[in-house]
C-alpha positions as CSV (number, residue, x, y, z in Angstrom):
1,X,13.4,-6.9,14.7
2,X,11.4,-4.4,12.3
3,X,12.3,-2.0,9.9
4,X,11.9,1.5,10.9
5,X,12.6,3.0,7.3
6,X,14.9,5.8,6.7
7,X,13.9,8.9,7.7
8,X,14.3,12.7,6.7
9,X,13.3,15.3,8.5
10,X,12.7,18.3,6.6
11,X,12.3,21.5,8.1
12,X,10.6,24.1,5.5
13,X,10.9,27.8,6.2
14,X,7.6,29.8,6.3
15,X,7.2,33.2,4.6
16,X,9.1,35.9,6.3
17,X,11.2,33.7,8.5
18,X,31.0,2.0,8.4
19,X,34.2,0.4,7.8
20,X,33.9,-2.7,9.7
21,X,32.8,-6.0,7.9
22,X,31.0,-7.8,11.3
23,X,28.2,-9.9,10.4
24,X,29.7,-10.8,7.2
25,X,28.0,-14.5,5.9
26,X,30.8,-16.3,3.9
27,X,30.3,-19.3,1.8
28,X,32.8,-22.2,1.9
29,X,33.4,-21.6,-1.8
30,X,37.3,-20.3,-2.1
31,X,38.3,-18.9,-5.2
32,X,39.9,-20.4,-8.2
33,X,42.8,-19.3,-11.2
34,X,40.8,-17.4,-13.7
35,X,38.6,-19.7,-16.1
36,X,40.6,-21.1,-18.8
37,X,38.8,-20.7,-22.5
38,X,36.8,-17.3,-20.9
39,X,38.2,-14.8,-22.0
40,X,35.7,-12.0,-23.4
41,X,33.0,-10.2,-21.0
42,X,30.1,-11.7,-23.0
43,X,31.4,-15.0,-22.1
44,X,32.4,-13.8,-18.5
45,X,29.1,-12.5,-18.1
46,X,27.1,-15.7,-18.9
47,X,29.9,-17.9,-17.1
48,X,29.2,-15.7,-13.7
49,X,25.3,-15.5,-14.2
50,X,24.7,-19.3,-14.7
51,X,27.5,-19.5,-11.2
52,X,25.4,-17.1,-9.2
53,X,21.6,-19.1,-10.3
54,X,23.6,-22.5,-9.4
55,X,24.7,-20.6,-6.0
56,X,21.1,-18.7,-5.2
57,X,23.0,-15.6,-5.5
58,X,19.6,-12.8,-6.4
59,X,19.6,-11.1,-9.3
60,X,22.4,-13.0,-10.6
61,X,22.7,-11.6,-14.4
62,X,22.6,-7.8,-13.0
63,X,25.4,-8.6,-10.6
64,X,27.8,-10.6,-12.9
65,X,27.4,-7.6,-15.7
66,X,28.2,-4.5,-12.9
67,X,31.1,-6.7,-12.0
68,X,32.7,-6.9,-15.2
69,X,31.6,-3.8,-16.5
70,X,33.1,-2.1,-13.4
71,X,36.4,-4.1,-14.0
72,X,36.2,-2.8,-17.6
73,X,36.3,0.5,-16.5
74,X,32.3,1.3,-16.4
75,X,29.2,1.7,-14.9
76,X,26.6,-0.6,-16.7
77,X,27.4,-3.5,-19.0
78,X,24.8,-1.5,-21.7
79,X,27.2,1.3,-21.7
80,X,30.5,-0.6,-22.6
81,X,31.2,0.0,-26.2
82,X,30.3,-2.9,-28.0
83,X,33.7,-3.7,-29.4
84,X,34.5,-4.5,-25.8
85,X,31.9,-7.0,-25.5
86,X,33.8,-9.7,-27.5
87,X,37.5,-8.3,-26.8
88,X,39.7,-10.8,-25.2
89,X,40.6,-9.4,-21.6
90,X,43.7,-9.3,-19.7
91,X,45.0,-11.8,-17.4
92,X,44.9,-8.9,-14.6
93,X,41.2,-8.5,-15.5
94,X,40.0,-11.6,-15.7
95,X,41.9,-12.3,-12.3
96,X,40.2,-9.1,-10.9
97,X,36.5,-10.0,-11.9
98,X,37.5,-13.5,-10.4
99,X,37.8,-11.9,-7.4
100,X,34.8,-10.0,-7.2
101,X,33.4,-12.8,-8.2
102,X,33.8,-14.6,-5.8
103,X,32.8,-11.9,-3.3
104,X,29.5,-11.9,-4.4
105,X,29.2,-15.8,-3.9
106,X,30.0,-15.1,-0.2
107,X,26.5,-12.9,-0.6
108,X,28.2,-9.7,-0.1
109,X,25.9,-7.1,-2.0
110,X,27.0,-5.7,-5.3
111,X,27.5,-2.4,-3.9
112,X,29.9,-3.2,-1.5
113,X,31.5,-5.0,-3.9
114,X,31.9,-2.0,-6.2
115,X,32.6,0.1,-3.4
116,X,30.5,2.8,-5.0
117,X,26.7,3.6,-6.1
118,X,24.6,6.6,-8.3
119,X,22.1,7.4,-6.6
120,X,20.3,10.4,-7.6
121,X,23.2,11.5,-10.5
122,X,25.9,11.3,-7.6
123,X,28.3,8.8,-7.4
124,X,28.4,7.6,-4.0
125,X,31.2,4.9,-2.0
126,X,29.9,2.5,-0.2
127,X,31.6,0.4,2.7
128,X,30.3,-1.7,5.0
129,X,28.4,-1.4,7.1
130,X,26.8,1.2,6.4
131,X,23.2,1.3,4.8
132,X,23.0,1.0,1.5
133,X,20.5,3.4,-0.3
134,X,17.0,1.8,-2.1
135,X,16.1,2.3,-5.5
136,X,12.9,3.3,-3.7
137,X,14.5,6.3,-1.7
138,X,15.3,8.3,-4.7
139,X,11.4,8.7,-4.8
140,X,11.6,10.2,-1.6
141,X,14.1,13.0,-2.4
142,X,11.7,13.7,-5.1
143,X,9.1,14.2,-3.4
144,X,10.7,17.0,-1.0
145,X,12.1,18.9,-4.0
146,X,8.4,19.4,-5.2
147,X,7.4,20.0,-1.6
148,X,10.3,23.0,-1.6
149,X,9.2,24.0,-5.3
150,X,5.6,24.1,-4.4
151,X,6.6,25.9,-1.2
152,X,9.0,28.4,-3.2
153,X,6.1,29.3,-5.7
154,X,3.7,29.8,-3.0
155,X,5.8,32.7,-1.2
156,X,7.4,34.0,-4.5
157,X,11.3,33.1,-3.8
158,X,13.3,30.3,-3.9
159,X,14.0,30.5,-0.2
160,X,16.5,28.5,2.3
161,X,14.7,25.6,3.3
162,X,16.7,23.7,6.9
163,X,16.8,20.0,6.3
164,X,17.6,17.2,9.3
165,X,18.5,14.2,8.0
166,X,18.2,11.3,10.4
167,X,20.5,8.3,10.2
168,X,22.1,9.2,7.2
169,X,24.2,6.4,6.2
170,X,26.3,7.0,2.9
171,X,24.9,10.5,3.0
172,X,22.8,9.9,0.0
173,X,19.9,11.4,1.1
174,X,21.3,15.2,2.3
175,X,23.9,15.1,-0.2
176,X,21.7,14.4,-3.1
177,X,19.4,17.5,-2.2
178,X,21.7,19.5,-1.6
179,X,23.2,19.2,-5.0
180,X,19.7,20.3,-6.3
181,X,19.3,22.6,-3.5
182,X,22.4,24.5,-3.7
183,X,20.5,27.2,-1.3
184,X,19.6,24.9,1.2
185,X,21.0,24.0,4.4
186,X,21.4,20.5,5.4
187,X,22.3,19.2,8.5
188,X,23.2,14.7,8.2
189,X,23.1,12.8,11.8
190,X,24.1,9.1,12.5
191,X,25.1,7.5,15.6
192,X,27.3,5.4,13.7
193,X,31.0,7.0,13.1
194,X,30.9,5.0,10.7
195,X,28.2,6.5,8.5
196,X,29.4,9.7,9.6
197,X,32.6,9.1,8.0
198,X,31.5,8.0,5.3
199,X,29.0,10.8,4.9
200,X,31.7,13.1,5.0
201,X,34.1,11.2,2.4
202,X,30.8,11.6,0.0
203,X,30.3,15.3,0.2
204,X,22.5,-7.3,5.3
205,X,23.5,-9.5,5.6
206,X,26.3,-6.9,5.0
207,X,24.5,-3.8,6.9
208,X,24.7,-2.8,10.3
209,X,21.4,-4.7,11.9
210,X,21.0,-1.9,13.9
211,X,19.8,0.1,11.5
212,X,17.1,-2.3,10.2
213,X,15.9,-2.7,13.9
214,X,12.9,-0.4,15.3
215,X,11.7,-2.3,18.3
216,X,8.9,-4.4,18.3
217,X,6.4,-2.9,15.7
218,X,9.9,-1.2,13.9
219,X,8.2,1.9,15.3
220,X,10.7,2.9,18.0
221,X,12.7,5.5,16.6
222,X,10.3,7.1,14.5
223,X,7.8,8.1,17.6
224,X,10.8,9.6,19.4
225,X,11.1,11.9,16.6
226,X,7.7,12.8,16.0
227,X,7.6,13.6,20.0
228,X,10.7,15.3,19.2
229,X,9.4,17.7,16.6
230,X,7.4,20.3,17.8
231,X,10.4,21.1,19.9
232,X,12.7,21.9,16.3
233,X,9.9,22.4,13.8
234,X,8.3,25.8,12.7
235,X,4.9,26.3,12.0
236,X,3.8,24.3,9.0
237,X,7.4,22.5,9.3
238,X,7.3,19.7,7.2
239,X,8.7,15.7,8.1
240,X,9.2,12.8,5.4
241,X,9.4,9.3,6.4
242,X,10.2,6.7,4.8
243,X,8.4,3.7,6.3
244,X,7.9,0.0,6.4
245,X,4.3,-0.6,4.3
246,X,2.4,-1.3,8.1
247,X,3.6,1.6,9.2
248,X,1.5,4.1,7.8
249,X,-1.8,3.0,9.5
250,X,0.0,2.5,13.1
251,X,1.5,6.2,12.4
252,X,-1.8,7.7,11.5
253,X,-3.3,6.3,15.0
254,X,-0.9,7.2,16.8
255,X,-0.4,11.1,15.7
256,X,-4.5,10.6,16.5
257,X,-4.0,10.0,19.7
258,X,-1.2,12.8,20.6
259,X,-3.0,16.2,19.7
260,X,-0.6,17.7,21.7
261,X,2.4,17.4,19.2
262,X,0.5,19.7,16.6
263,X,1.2,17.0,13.8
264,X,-0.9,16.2,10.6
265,X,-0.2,13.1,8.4
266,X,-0.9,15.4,5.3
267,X,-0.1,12.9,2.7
268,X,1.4,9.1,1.7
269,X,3.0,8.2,-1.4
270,X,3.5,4.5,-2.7
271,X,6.5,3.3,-4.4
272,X,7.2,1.7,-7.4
273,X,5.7,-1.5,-6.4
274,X,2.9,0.2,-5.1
275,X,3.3,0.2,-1.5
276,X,2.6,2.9,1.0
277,X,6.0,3.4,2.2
278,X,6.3,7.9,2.3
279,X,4.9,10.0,4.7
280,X,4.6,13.7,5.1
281,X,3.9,15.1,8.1
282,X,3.0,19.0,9.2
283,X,3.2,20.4,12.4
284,X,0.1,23.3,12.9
285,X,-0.9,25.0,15.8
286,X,1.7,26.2,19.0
């Protein structure tokens, strides 16, 4: 099993024209009466950090402080008022960051747990199992708003770009350029009912593993939609991937050896860690 990436399909106008919870791992630890002497979220915070580096839990401060900053009624611990931060909590509290607590020790990912993420200034529900949106993917919606800007200065108008998101998930993607691209039209597909859903309410070990699995090289789904394109886009149509980091050489080649489709790798970007992982490809010609 590979990962295929998330992938948007973008397509520019020219000038003049889940709820289930399958798969879930859970730990044999079973949850206890809220911790006696613990009673502000400094001290809760510390507690739950030095439970989740005993457990192996990753990035075990960040997810102890969005749990009881979410219980507390807000998005980041940094952006509790600091009063808060040695206030004695309620026994309703400190039972409901017990609870999530304990959650996260059965590995469930913090945004499940919260049952909502920002991504992009929106704030977003997430459920199970749907995919969860990467840090790294917010790069990739900006990318395609300087694509449209570029485009828009080019041909003197803002214009209406048509943009085909594929596997959409929690609708992060689409929604999130849509807010920005209140002219645009945007058109979010999933096979999943789930995503779709979900999607709609919007506008892994906890993910579906279909959506993580690409075939063989993880390039399965993304050839059928570059064979697929010259079919939907226009000339100088524009597709953005986003890819696993091997995937960029194997797509290159293989666009090499299909003249046919009319389809130009134009450009990869890196992410924040430096690896290839966007594409943007152009169809030209027929």
């Amino acid at each position: 099993m590979e990962l295929w990436g998330r992938m948007l399909w973008a397509l520019l106008s020219g000038p003049g024209r889940r709820g289930s919870t399958r798969g879930w791992a859970f730990s044999s630890w079973q949850p206890q009466p809220p911790l006696a002497g613990l009673s502000s979220a400094t001290e809760l915070v510390s507690h739950w950090t030095g439970v989740f580096e005993k457990r192996g839990i990753s990035e075990a401060r960040e997810s102890s402080e969005y749990i009881v900053a979410h219980v507390l009624g807000a998005k980041t611990f940094q952006s509790l008022r600091p009063a808060l931060w040695t206030q004695p909590l309620t026994s309703q509290q400190l039972q409901c960051i017990q609870e999530l607590s304990s959650r996260r020790l059965q590995r469930m990912p913090v945004q499940y747990i919260l049952g909502e993420w920002d991504f992009q200034g929106l704030s977003l529900r997430m459920v199970p199992p749907v995919f969860i949106p990467r840090p790294e993917t917010e790069e990739l919606v900006e990318w395609v708003l300087e694509e449209v800007a570029q485009r828009s200065h080019a041909v003197g108008s803002p214009g209406s770009p048509l943009i085909l998101e594929v596997g959409c998930g929690s609708g992060a993607i689409s929604l999130s350029l849509l807010s920005q691209l209140p002219q645009s039209r945007v058109i979010a597909v999933d096979k999943g009912e789930a995503a779709i859903s979900l999607t709609h309410e919007n506008a892994q070990s906890y993910e579906d593993p279909a959506a993580l699995d690409g075939g063989e090289e993880g390039m399965d789904i993304i050839t059928h939609i570059l064979a697929l394109a010259p079919r939907l886009l226009k000339d100088s149509g524009s597709i953005f991937l986003e890819v696993d980091p091997r995937h960029p050489e194997l797509i290159s080649s293989w666009l090499q050896s299909r003249p046919d489709l009319y389809l130009n790798l134009v450009a990869v970007r890196r992410d924040f860690c430096g690896r290839p992982r966007f594409l943007h490809i152009r169809r030209s010609g027929p």
